[in-house]
Structure formats: structure tokens, C-alpha cells
N, C-alpha and C positions, 0 to 999 in steps of 0.2 A: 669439122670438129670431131674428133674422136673421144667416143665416152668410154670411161671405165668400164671391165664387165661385174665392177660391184655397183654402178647404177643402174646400169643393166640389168641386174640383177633385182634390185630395187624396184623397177618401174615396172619389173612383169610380177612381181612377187609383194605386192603393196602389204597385204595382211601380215604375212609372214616378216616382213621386215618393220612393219609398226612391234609387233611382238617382241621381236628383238630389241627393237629400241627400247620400250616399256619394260624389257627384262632388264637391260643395260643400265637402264635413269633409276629405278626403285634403291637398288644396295648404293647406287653413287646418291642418290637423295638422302639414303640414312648416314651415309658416312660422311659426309658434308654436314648435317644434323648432329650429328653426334662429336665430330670434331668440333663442332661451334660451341655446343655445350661442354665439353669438357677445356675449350679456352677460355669461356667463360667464367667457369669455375677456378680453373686455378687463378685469371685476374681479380677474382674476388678475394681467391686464397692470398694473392699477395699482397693485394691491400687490409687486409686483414693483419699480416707480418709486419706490415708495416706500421699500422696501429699498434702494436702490441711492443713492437719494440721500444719505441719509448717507456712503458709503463714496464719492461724488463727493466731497463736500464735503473729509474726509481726505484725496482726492486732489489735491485742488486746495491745501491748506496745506502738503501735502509742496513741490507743485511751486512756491510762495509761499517756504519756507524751503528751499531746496536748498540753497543756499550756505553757508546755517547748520549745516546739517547735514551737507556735504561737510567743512567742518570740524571738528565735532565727531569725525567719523568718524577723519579723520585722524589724530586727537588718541590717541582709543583705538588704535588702528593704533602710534601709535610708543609707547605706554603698555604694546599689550599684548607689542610687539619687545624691551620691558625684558624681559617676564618668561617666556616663552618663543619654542624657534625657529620661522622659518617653514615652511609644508608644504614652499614647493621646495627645503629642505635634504633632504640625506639621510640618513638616520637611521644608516648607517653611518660618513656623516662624523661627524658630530655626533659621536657616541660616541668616533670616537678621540679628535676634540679636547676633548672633556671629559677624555680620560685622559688625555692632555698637560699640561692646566692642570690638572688637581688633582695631577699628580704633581709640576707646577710649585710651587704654593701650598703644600704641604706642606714641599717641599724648601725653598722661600724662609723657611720658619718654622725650618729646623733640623732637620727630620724626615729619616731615612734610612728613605726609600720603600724597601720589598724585593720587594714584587709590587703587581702591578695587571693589571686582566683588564674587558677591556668584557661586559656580561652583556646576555643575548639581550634585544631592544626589547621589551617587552612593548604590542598594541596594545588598545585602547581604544576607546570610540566616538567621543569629541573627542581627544584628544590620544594620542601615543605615547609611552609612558613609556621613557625609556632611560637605564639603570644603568651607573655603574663602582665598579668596590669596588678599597679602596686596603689594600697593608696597609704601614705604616711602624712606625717605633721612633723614640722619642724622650724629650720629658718634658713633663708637664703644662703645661707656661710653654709650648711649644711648641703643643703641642694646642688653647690658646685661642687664641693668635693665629692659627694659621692657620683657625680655624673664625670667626673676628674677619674676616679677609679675603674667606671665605667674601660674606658680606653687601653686599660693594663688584663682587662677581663678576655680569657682565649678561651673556646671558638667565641668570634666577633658579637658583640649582642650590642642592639641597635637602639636606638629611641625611636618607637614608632609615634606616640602621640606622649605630649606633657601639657599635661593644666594643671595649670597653677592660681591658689586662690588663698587670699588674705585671710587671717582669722580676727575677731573683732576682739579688742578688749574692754573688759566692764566693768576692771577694780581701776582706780587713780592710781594704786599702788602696785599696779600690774606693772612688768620691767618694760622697759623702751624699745626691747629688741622686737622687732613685728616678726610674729608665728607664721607660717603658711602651711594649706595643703596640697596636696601634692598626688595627682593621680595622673602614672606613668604605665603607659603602656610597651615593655620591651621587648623586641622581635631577633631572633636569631634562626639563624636555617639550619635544614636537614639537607643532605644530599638524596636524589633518589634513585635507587637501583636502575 
């Protein structure tokens, strides 16, 4: 069997060739380390590209239909000014002028408004709710139309509660038609910032 004279060399020289080897394995241990890590990192880099491209692509159709969608937008915008106010009202205007027009709307049907009171805003996490409660006298042929008018009234204002109650009469020669009262509580929203 003939041996190399680099085992040869080895087997009289054990220390000095452990060293060697130890000098040899250190730089190839960190280069094998460091190449692991830096494939690492770019397979993370590329799943990362790879998430992201889709959410390009979305970006790129919005920025494709903008105009399309500037409009639609608009669209809901005056859609939703039908149906409630905007945040930069004030929630204290707002409420008187709702008890202006509903004490309007009532009175325009025949009704003898006797009180009205705007009730604290109650808030919300989308909208502010804000109440007027109305109380009038009148008679049922009254009470549908103005609740009929109700529906033509923009931004939207609701019926939150209605009680209705009979009035007695105590002449014989009092007319036929039965009086009622009438305590309406109506709700309409704010948007909020």
C-alpha cells in the first residue's frame, strides 16, 4: 500500500495539521453561513414580490379607472346628501332646523303644534343621531298628510316614536270629527368626521 506524502505528512505532524484544518473549516464555515443567509433573504425577498404584485396590479386599475370612479364617487356623495347631513354641519344647527320644519309641516297639515323640544344628539360611531319630539293636536286626515310630506322632506328624517291619543269631547254640539294628540318623536342623522 503506498501512502501519499501528504498523509505522511499528516501522521508525523498531527498538531500542525489539525491547525490547518481549523484554519481551512473557519472562512468555509462562515461562507457556507453567510451564503445560507443571504438565500434566505432574497427567498423571502421574493415572496415578498410576489405578494406585492398583486396589490400593483390593483393599483395600477384604480389609477386606469380614476375618472370612473371620481364619478361614481360623486354620485354616492349627492345620493348620500339626500339622505343625511354633512359632518361640517352642526349638530346644534341641525336640530333647531329640524324643529322649525317639522313644526312647519305639521302646522302646514292643520295641526296645532303645542310643544316641541330638541333632544340631546345622541352619538354614534358613524352617524349622530339627533331627535325633536313634536307634540300637536289635530285629526287623523291631518296626521297622514303631514306624515305623507314627511317622505318629500331631504336630508331623510324618520319617525322615531308616534303616540297617538284621542281627545274627549264634552259639548253635544262638539263636531263629529275625533281630535287627536299626537307626540312625534323625529330622528335624522349627521355624518361624522
Amino acid at each position: 500500500m503506498v501512502n501519499s506524502p501528504l498523509i505522511e505528512w499528516v501522521k508525523i505532524h498531527r498538531r500542525s495539521a489539525l491547525m490547518v484544518g481549523v484554519t481551512l473549516l473557519v472562512p468555509l464555515y462562515f461562507f457556507l453561513s453567510t451564503l445560507t443567509a443571504v438565500l434566505a433573504t432574497r427567498a423571502d425577498y421574493a415572496g415578498q414580490i410576489d405578494s406585492i404584485e398583486p396589490r400593483l396590479a390593483r393599483l395600477q386599475g384604480l389609477i386606469e379607472h380614476e375618472d370612473a370612479l371620481e364619478q361614481a364617487l360623486a354620485g354616492v356623495q349627492n345620493r348620500v346628501s339626500d339622505y343625511v347631513y354633512p359632518a361640517t354641519t352642526d349638530a346644534a344647527g341641525v336640530g333647531a332646523a329640524l324643529q322649525a320644519e317639522m313644526r312647519g309641516i305639521l302646522g302646514d297639515s292643520g295641526f296645532e303644534v303645542t310643544n316641541s323640544q330638541v333632544l340631546p344628539v345622541r352619538k354614534k360611531p358613524r352617524f349622530d343621531y339627533i331627535s325633536v319630539k313634536v307634540v300637536a293636536r289635530g285629526s287623523l286626515e291631518q296626521l297622514e298628510n303631514s306624515l305623507a310630506e314627511l317622505d318629500r322632506f331631504r336630508p331623510l328624517v324618520m319617525v322615531e316614536t308616534l303616540d297617538v291619543m284621542p281627545n274627549r269631547t264634552r259639548r253635544r254640539d262638539a263636531p263629529d270629527e275625533q281630535t287627536i294628540t299626537v307626540t312625534v318623536t323625529f330622528l335624522t342623522l349627521r355624518t361624522v368626521a
